[in-house]
N, C-alpha and C positions, 0 to 999 in steps of 0.2 A: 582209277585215277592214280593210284599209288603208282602202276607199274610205268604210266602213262609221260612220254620226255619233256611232254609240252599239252600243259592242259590251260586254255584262257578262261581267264577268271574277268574276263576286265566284263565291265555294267558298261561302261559308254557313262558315268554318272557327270564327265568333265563335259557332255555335251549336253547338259539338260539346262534351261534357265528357268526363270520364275517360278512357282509354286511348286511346279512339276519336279523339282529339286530335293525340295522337303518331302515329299508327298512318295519318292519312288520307295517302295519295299527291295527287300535282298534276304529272297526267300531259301537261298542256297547255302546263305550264311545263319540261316538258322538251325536248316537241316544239317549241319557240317558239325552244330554246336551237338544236335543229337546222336550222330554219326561216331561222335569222338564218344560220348559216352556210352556207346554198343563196342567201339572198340577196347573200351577199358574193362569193360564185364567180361568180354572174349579172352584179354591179356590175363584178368584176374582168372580166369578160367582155367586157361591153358597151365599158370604159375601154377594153380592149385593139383593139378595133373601131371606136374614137373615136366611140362613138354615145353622146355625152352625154347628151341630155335622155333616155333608156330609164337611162344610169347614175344621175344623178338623181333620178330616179320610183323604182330600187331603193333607193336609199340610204332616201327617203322615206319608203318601206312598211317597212325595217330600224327607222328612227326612231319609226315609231306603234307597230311590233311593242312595242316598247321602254315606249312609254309606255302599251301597252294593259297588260304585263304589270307596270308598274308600279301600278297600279291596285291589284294584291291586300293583303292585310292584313300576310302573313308576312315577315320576314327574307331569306326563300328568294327569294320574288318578288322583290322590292327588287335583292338581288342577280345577279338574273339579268336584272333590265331594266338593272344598270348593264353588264353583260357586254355584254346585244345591243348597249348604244350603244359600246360601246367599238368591237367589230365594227365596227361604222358608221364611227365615227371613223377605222379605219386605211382604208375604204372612201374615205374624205374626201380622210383626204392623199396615197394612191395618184393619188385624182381631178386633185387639187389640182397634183402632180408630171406629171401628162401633157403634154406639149405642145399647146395648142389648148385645153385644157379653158378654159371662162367662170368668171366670176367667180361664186365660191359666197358669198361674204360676206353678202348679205341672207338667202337661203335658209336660212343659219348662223345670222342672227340673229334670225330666227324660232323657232328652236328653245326648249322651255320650260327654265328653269333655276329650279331643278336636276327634275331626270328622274324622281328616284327620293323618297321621301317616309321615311327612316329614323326619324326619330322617333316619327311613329305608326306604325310596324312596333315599333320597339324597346317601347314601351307598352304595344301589343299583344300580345307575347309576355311581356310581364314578369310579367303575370297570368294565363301558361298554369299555372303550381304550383299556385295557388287553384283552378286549373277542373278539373285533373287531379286534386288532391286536397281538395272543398270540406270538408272538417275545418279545412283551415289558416285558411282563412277566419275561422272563429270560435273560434280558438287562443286568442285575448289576451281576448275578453271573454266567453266562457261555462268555467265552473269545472268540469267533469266531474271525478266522481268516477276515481280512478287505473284501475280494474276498466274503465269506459267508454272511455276512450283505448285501452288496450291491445284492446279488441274493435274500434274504428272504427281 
């Protein structure tokens, strides 16, 4: 995935309504959460080895991990690409703390800021109510009799 120009992340989750909304798992995003933590053990490994540029290249593929799974629509996602980079982060100033480690500064400054995209997550979710229940939808402007509320 690291090496990969275009990898889709997308669930289709903006196409799901009712239940099937709450109910969907995003089992990809949990294995990404474990992924990031084999890559941190591999970075602390390689650091302890003084074999930089392989430290490096993990940190790297932690860092895409991070913004591939920031890519998704939900909350969920968001939060767990800020986790992977956190990972990363403490992977950094381990790095950064070794003796002989080079200078990370441009490699750092390459990085996208910010990572993670909360506001269309938060957007995205705000209209999960109406999808889960489209009656709410048109609450305010269709007049249903009381008998028809109570059945829908």
């Amino acid at each position: 995935m690291a090496l990969s120009e275009v990898v889709d992340m997308d669930h289709h989750i903006r196409d799901l309504q009712g239940v099937e909304l709450y109910g969907y798992l995003l089992p990809d995003v949990q294995e990404a959460r474990s992924l990031a933590r084999l890559l941190r053990l591999r970075a602390l490994e390689q650091l302890d080895r003084q074999d930089f540029a392989g430290a490096v290249s993990t940190i790297s593929d932690g860092y895409r991990l991070s913004s591939l799974i920031a890519t998704g629509e939900t909350l969920i996602e968001q939060l767990v690409a800020i986790a992977i980079g956190s990972v990363m982060e403490d992977c950094v100033d381990r790095a950064i703390q070794t003796p002989g480690c080079p200078n990370l500064y441009w490699a750092l400054a390459s990085l996208p800021r910010p990572i993670s995209k909360f506001r269309d997550s938060v957007q995205f979710e705000m209209h999960f109510l109406t999808r889960v229940f489209p009656v709410l939808a048109d609450a305010e402007q269709v007049n249903y009799p009381e008998e028809v509320w109570r059945k829908k």
